[in-house]
C-alpha positions, 0 to 999 in steps of 0.5 A: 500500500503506502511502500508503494506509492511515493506521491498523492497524485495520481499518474495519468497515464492510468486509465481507468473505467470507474471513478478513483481517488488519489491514491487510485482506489475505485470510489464506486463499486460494481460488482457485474463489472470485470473492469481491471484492475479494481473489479477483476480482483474483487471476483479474483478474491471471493471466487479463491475464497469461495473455493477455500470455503468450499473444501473446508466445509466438503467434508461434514455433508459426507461425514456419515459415510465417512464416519462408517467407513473410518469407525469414527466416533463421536469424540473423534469427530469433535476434534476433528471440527476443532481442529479445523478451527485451529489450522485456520487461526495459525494461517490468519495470523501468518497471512497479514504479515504474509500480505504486508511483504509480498502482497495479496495476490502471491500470498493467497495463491500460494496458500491456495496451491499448497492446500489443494494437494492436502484436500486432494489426500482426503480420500487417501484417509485410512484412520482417525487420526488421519482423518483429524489431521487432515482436518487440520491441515484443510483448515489453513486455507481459510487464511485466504479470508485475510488476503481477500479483505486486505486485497480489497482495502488495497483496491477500493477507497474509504467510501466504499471499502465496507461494501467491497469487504462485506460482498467479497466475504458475503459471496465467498461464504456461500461456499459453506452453503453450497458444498452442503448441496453439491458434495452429496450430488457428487457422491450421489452421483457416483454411486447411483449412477455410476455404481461405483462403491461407497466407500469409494465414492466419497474418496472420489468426490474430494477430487472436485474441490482440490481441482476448484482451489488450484484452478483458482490460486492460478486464475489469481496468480495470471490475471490479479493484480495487487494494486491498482497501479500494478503488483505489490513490491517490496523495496525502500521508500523515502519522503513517504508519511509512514514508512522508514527506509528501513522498515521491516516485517518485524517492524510492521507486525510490531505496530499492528500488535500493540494497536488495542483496536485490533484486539477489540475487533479480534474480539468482536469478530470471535462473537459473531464469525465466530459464532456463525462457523459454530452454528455451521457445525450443530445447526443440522444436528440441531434441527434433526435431534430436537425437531425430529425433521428428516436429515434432508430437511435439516441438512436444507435448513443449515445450507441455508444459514450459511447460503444467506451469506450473499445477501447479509454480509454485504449489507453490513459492508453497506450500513457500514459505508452509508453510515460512515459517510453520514455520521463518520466512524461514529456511525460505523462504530454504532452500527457494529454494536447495534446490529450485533447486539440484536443478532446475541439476542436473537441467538438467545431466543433461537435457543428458547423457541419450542416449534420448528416453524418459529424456530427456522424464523428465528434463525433466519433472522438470526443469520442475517444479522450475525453475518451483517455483524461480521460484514460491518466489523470488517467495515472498520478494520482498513481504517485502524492502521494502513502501515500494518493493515496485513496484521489487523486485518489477521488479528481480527481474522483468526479472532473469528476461528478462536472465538468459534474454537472456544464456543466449541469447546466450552459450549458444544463438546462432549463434555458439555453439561448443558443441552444444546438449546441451552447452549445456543442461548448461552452462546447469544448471552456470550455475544451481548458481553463481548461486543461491548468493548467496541465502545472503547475503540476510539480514532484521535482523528474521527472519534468513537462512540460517545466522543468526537476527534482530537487531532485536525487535519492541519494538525503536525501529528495528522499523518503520523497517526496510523 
């Protein structure tokens, strides 16, 4: 980002098809368009992450074939969910780092094509404790979420930075939905129409998903680009505002870490992605244990949890903008708080409620504002520190698979006390308590909740905040 622009001014030998800003950042986004470079990595990065999300979750609408094949047991595959979880926080917080010194581009390409192998050795599982590994391993590639997210703050300007974050994420998320329905129809198609044996067909279908991420990570790597003036390079810089000639990894990663926000929004993130990655995993359950639905309507009722992605996410990125530009990071600040308080009440009630109808009614409201929550969350990192965008953007990140991690954990393992609907309550309880913090998060130069800025433009200190 700012190592590689040395001026304010755009270059004029750039022309572009949308509307720019001075750093060359696209004020306006289309989302039909294929125009380059803005909106072709926009596409890039949700269809990468899509296929990432895709073989993550390829393995739980198969898992009772797996199960029967593997002996697995109940505990077996608990730990084999968390585990998932657990891949996915190391990689998030490898990627902003990653991201910051060689770009989003090579950097999600590269986690892509060095996954894709481990997918692929899905069907050369044999034991259960080959089947927890590669669980773990398969997890890593969510650490294409970070990329995405920083590619997008790369390309797309302030006014319209939530919007692009909220439908790259929004779209990309509906991979967990759609792989609950095409997995079974890949198995079932082999060992209906092909004949070919159970415990052979679901080997085979593993193929598909590997194949999706590589072809993508390529797709990436040929027509992506990092900026909008061209490929993210590292190299030394003088006379910028807030780089050093000798600036380093270590050095970036130090500033992100010790920005609080940062671990506010990790926070925030843990309890409401966090949050919807655990309601993926037992909502299906859920459904069929305590409603006595049949597997196929419960399995329905989750894909839709997690299909409504390409509505709600991006419509916290949008909240996030409208209300940015009309009340400033007040606004952004209040609407995370408010919309995610209301999706923990909500969780609360899911938990509570007797009959399916009102049930489904519940969680349908339940996944729109969780899901907005996470959209409008990320409306608000690109603003928290540019010279380690990389790092915030990981913290935030992993604190969404350690937040789910820890509902797991605490709420939804086998050592678990309390029944799953007391569970999902305590689960809401858990998401009105930790999204309080975000009323600590304060800007010296827009302000927070209760309070406005400090620091004024013509101030000496402006451009040495970050």
């Amino acid at each position: 980002m700012e190592q590689t622009q040395s001026n304010s001014k755009i270059d004029q030998s750039l022309n572009f098809s949308i509307a720019v800003d001075y750093d060359q950042k696209a004020t306006e986004f289309c989302p039909f368009s294929l125009s380059s470079p803005h909106m072709r990595a926009f596409h890039l990065a949700w269809l990468s992450l899509f296929s990432c999300f895709f073989s993550t979750f390829a393995i739980p609408p198969l898992l009772e074939v797996i199960r029967k094949d593997l002996n697995l047991t109940e505990i077996d595959i608990g730990r084999a969910g968390i585990a998932s979880f657990v891949g996915s926080i190391f990689s998030r917080l490898a990627m902003g780092p990653a991201c910051d010194v060689f770009g989003p581009r090579v950097a999600s390409a590269t986690l892509s094509l060095l996954t894709a192998p481990i997918v692929l050795s899905t069907c050369l599982i044999s034991s259960p404790q080959g089947f927890i590994l590669v669980r773990f391993l398969i997890g890593f590639c969510l650490g294409n979420f970070v990329a995405s997210q920083f590619w997008m703050s790369s390309m797309f300007s302030g006014c319209v930075v939530g919007l692009a974050n909220g439908f790259a994420a929004g779209w990309a998320n509906v991979g967990s939905g759609l792989t609950q329905l095409a997995m079974p129809l890949v198995y079932s198609l082999f060992t209906s129409c092909l004949n070919i044996p159970s415990f052979i067909s679901w080997r085979i279908a593993f193929i598909f998903p590997a194949i999706f991420q590589a072809v993508t990570a390529i797709m990436v790597l040929v027509y992506g680009q990092d900026l909008p003036d061209g490929n993210y390079k590292r190299k030394k810089i003088t006379g910028t505002k807030y780089h050093k000639p000798s600036e380093n990894i270590l050095s970036i990663l130090l500033n992100g870490l010790k920005n609080y926000r940062g671990w506010i929004l990790g926070l925030t993130y843990g309890f409401c992605f966090g949050v919807e990655l655990t309601t993926d995993n037992i909502i299906a359950e859920y459904y069929y244990n305590r409603f006595h639905v049949k597997i196929d309507v419960a399995g329905a009722i989750a894909a839709s949890f997690g299909l409504a992605n390409c509505v709600s996410r991006p419509v916290g990125g949008i909240i996030s903008d409208k209300m940015g530009k009309r009340f400033g990071m007040r606004g952004r600040l209040w609407s995370l708080w408010v919309v995610q308080t209301v999706a923990g009440l909500l969780c609360v009630l899911l938990g509570r409620v007797n009959t399916v109808g009102v049930s489904v009614l519940v969680m349908a409201c339940f996944s729109l504002f969780v899901q907005a929550a996470s959209g409008l969350t990320f409306g608000i990192v690109p603003f928290v520190s540019k010279r380690s965008l990389g790092v915030i953007s990981g913290m935030t990140g992993s604190g969404g698979t350690l937040g789910a991690v820890i509902t797991q954990l605490l709420l939804f393992s086998g050592s678990s006390k309390f029944s799953t609907q007391t569970s999902i309550s305590i689960m809401g309880l858990m998401m009105l308590v930790f999204t309080l913090p975000i009323t600590l998060i304060y800007f010296p130069r827009w302000g927070g909740m209760f309070c406005g800025f400090s620091i004024y433009e013509d101030d000496e200190n402006f451009h040495q905040i970050d």
